[in-house]
N, C-alpha and C positions, 0 to 999 in steps of 0.2 A: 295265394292269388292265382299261379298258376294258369292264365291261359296263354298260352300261345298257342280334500283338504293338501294339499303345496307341500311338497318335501324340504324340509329345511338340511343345509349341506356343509361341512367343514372340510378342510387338510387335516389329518393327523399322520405325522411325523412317525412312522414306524421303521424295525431294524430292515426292515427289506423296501424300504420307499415311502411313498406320499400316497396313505389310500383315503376315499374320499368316503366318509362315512355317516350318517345320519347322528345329530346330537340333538337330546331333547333340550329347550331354554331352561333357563334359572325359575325355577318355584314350578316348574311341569308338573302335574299329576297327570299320569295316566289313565285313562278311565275304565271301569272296570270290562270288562273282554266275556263277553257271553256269546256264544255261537247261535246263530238266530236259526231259523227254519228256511229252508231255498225261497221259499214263495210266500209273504204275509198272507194269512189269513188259512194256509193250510201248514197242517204238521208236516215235519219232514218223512215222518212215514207215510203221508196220505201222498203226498209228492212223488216219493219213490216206487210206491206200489201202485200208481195210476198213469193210463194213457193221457198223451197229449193227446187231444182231439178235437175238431172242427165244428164248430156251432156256426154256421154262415163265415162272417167277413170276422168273426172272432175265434181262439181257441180256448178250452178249458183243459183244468185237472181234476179229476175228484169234485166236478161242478162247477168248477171256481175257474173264474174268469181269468186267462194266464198269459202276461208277455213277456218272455224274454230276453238276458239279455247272456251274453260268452263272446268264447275265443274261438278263432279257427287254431287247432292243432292240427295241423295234415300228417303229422310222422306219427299219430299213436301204434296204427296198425305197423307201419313200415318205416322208419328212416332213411333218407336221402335218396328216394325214390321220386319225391315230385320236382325239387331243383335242378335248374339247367346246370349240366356238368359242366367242373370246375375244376381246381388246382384243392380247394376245397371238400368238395364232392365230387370225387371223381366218378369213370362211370364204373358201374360194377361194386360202388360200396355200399349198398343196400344194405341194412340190419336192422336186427329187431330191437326195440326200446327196454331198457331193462326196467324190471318192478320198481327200484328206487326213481328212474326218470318221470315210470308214468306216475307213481304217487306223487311226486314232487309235485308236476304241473297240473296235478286236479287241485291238491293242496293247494297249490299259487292262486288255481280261476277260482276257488270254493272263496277264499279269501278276500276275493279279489268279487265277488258276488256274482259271481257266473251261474246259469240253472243250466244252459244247454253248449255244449261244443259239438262242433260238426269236423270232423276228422275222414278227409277224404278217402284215407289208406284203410279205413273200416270199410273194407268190401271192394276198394278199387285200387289193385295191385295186381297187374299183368306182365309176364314177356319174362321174368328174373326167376333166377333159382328158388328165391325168398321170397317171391308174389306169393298171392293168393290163388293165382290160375299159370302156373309158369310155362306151361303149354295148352293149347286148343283141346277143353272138356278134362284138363289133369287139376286135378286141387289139392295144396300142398297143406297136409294136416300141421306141421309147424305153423304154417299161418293162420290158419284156425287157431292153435294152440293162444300165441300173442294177441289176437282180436280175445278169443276167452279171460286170457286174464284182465284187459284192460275193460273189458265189459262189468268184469267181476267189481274190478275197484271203484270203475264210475258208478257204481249202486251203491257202495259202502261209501262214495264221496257225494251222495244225495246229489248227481248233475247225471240227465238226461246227455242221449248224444245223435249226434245224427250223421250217419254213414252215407256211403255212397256207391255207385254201382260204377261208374265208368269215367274218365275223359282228363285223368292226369296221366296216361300213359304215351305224351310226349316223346319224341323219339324212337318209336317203332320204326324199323327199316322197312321203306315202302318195296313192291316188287318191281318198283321199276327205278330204285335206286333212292331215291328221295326221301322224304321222308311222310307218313303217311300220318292218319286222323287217328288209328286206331289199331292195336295189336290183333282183331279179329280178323279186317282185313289182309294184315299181312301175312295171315296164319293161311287163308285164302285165297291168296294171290290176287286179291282185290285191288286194283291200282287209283281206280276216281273212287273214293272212300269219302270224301264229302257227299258226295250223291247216293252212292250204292249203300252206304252204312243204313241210311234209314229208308233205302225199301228193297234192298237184299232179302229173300227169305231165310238164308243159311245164316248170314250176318243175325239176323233180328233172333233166330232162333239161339245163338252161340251166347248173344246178350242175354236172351232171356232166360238160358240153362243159368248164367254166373248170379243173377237174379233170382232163383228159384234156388242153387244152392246155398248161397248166403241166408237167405231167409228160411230157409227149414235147417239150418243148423242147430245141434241140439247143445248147447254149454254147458260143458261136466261140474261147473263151478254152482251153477244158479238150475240149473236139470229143467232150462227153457230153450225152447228154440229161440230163436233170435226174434221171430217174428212174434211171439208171444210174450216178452218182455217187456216191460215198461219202461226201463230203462235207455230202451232206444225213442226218442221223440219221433222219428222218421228217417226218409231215404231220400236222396238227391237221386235223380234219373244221372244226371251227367255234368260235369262241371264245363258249363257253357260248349262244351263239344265240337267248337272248331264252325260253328252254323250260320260262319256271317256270308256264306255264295249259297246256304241252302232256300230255298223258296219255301216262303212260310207255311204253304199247305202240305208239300211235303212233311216241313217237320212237325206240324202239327197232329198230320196222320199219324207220326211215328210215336208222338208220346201221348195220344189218344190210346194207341194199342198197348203200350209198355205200361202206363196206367194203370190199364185197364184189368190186364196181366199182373201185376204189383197185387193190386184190391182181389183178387182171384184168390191170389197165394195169402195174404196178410189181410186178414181183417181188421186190424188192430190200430196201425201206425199210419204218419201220413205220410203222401207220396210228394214230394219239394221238384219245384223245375225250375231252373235258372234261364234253360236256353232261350224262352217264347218269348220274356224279356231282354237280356242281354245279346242273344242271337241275332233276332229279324223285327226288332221295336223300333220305331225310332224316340229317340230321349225323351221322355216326358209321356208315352205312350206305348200301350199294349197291345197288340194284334185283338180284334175282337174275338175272332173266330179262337185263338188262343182263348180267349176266358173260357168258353162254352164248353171246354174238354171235360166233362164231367172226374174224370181220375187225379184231377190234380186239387191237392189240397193247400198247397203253399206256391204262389208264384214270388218269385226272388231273385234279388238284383245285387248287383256290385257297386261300389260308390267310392271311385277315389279320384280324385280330382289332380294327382299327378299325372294322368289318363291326358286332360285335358293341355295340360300344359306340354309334353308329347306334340299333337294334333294340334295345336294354336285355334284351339275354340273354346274356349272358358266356357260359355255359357249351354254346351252340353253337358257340365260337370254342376250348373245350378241346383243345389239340393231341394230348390222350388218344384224339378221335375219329379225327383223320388218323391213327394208326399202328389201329386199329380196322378205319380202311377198307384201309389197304394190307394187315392179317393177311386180311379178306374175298378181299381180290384176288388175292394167293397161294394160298388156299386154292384158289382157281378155275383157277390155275394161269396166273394172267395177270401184266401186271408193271406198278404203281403208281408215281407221281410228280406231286409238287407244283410245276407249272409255271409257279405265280406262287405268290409270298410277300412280306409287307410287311416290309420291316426296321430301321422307326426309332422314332424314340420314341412316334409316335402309336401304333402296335401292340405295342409294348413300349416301359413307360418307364424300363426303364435297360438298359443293354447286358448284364447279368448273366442279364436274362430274356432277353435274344436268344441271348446264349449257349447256355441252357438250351435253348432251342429247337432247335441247329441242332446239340446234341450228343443230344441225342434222336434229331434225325435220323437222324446218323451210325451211331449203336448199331444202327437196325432195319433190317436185312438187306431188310425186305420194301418198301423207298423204294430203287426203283431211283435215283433223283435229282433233283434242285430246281433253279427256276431263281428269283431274286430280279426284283420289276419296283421300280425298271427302269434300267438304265446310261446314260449322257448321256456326253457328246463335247467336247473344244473345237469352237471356232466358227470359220469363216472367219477371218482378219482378223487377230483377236483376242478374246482371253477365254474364254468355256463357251458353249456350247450356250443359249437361253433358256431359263426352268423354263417346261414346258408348263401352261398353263390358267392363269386370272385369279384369283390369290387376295389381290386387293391390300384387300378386305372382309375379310380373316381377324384376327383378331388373333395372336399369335406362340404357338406349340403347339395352334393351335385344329384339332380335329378336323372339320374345315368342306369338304364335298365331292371329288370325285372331277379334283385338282389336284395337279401338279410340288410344290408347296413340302411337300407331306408324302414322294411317293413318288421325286422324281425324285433317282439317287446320282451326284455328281459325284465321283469317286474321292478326292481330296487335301483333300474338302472345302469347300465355299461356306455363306455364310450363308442360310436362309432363314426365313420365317415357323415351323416348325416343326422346325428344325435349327439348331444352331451349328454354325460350321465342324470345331470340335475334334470334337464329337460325330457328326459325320458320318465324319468321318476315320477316328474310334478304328471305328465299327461296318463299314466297310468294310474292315479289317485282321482284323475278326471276321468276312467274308464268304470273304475268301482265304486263309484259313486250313481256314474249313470244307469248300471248293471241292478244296483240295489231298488233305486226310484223304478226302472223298468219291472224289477216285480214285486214293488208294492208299497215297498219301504220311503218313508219321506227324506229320511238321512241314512246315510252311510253307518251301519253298527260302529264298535271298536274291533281294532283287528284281533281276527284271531289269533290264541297262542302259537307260540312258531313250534315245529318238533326237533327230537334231540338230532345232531350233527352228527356225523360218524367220522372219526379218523381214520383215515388210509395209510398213513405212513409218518413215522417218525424218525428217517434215517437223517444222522449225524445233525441232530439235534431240528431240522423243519420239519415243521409241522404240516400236512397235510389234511383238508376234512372234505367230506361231502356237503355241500350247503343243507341249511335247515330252509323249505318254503316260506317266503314272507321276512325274512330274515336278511334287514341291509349290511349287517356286522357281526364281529363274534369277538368274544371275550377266550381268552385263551390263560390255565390254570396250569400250573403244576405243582405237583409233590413234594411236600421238602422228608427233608431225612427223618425226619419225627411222623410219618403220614399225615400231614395236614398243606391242603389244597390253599395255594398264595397266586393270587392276582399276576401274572408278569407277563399281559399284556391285556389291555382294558378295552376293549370295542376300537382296538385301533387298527383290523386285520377286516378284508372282505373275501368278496370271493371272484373278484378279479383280480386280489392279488396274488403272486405265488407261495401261497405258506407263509408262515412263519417261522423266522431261524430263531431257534435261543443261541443269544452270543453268551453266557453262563454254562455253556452244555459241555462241563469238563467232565461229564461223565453222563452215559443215555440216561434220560429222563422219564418219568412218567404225566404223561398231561391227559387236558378233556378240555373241550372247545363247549364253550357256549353261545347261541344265538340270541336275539330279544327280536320281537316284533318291534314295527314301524312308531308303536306306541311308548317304547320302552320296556316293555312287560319281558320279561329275562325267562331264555325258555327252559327246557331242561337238559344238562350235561352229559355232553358224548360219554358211551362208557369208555373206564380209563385205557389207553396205549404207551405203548414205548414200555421201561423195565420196570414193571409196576407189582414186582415181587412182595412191596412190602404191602400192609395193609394198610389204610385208608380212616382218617375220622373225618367225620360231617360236621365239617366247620369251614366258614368260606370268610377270606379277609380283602 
């Protein structure tokens, strides 16, 4: 956010607590699990090997008429770089995503029927040792390195993605003490950075070198520049930029020229702008002189109606006015999308109204596609991802700042201050579903298989794993003295809880953790850990 089918649920009784775990009913068949193609009506190679691109007020792939629907991941490039510091995230803990996090959460959105995620920190990491730009015209090839691989995987996980150039870099020390718009400025000694940002020449030109280097990078993985790839859908100018005291003609000169500049460098990909709407519109309206910018191929807005309740105006949050501004945008012959949206109870408080929202969507032709913020990962080790920011002042559904425990979704569900687990569960089975119908699909496939779990540790008999994506539970096996793999704990272990202890563990053990998808479908077994000297028969009771 950044600016400044129903889960069915039980208790089961395990040696380490009460974890709350997904049971399928009595006489359940699951049904059979075939991984479909990102987009009905094209292969998933025609998908992958083709640009998004602009046909008037629609876009296509490979010809084919394309809407979208995803997640905002902002930490693929970077973690803990766009969250206001906390006790949590503190400042200075910036790092890079490991391979297992980023396959996990494409796993989760691939699943979960995402074609496109927009991840701010692809291209927009400044001021930090670990940025992309950590000093004025310095580019830090490690951060290249991380955007490389996750560019690599988002192609093997058939999901387009859409980067970004500028305006989560909150917290830049301004030079006159304060706090400033933008790390160019301060690099500058720029102090009115609302104004000067967009008609500074040194400014416009620093923005446009980090633009210009992002997009002629070449990826050792795929041997494409960035701007040649398909797998990028587009680029965001700037994540709403701080633009609510700039005067509309100003900023519209400014992303007239940077546009303009973009299509110079990229022939290929579209150029996305948040600000001309969320900046200087009012609700329900588009600056015209905004439409007319020839460089802009996605104008796009934020939609979250906890905004509203903030400001005690509801009826700026009326989702009446987003299909208002997407009929504006068509008309102009451009193509609209909602690239953040809130989806739980603080902006809607029952799933019926989310619903209602997200078949609204569906219906108007003129929403090329939405991306929900924001999707979270398992964790190293073990467990989830932290919730970003400190809301440990909140009391439980409080509407209380710009914090994880309102917007952040962990797929299978976690508890937090402003979510129960089942309720995060049920409205994320209402995100994949809408995600599916968005590009094409009339119902939701079966989920996909989950993949194998990894264990990280087996001392003094707990059990540690990495979760498997899609995966609400895990079965947990061990070895008996004859090699043969015995049940001694049945889907009654998640991954909010801490491991699993064997209270039998009169001597190290050797085990392997199993997941199932949301369907029941049983996935495949950790390889074995703990003292697994002896060998193994393939038989399971």
């Amino acid at each position: 956010m950044r600016q400044y089918g129903i889960l069915t649920v039980l208790g089961v009784a395990t040696a380490v607590g009460v974890a709350t775990v997904w049971s399928a009913p009595a006489g359940y068949a699951a049904p059979t699990t075939a991984a479909v193609a990102p987009v009905a009506g094209l292969t998933a190679a025609q998908y992958r090997d083709s640009f998004a691109q602009r046909n008037g007020s629609h876009l296509t792939v490979a010809g084919h008429d394309f809407r979208f629907s995803g997640a905002n991941v902002e930490w693929l490039g970077l973690e803990d770089y766009g969250p206001t510091p906390s006790t949590i995230v503190p400042v200075g803990s910036q790092h890079y995503a490991t391979k297992y996090e980023v396959d996990d959460v494409l796993a989760t959105a691939r699943d979960m029927g995402a074609t496109v995620i927009r991840a701010q920190t692809l291209g927009d990491t400044l001021g930090c040792a670990q940025c992309l730009e950590p000093q004025l015209g310095q580019f830090n090839p490690a951060a290249f390195a991380e955007m490389d691989m996750v560019v690599a995987e988002g192609r093997k996980y058939g999901i387009k993605l859409v980067g970004e150039f500028d305006g989560d870099g909150s917290g830049a020390p301004s030079p006159d003490g304060g706090e400033s718009h933008d790390w160019y400025c301060t690099w500058r000694q720029v102090s009115n950075c609302e104004q000067e940002f967009f008609t500074n020449p040194a400014l416009i030109a620093d923005y446009e070198n980090h633009m210009r280097t992002v997009l002629d990078h070449v990826n050792p993985y795929t041997g494409l520049a960035y701007k040649d790839d398909p797998t990028f859908a587009g680029w965001v100018d700037g994540n709403v930029l701080g633009v609510l005291n700039t005067p509309s003609p100003t900023l519209e000169g400014w992303i007239r020229a940077v546009s303009d500049d973009f299509h110079a460098i990229d022939h290929h990909q579209l150029f996305f702008d948040i600000s001309a709407i969320d900046g200087i519109s009012a609700p329900g309206t588009i600056d015209p002189g905004a439409l007319r910018i020839p460089g802009v191929d996605v104008y796009a807005t934020e939609y979250y109606p906890i905004v509203c309740n903030y400001e005690g105006d509801p009826a700026n949050c009326d989702p009446k006015l987003i299909h208002q501004e997407a009929a504006q945008t068509a008309a102009a012959r451009k193509t609209f999308a909602v690239m953040e949206f809130g989806w739980d109870l603080t902006n809607f408080p029952t799933s019926t109204a989310l619903q209602q929202y997200l078949t609204g969507v569906e219906a108007d032709p003129n929403i090329v596609g939405d991306n929900f913020w924001e999707l979270l990962a398992h964790a190293n080790g073990h467990g989830w991802q932290p919730i970003p920011a400190d809301a440990s002042h909140c009391p439980p559904s409080s509407k209380c700042g710009d914090n994880g425990n309102w917007w952040a979704l962990y797929y299978t569900g976690i508890q937090t201050t402003s979510n129960t687990i089942a309720d995060m569960a049920a409205r994320a089975q209402l995100l994949r579903t809408h995600a599916y119908r968005m590009t094409g699909y009339a119902t939701a496939p079966a989920h996909r298989p989950v993949p194998a779990p990894t264990t990280t540790s087996t001392t003094d008999g707990t059990v540690l794993f990495q979760g498997a994506a899609g995966s609400p539970s895990y079965t947990i096996q061990k070895r008996d003295s004859g090699g043969t793999w015995t049940t001694v704990c049945d889907d009654c272990v998640t991954d909010a809880s801490p491991g699993w202890h064997d209270l039998n563990a009169a001597e190290a053990g050797c085990y392997r953790v199993i997941g199932h998808n949301l369907d029941g479908l049983e996935g495949p077994a950790s390889p074995p850990a703990g003292n697994c000297s002896r060998p193994t028969r393939a038989r399971r009771q």
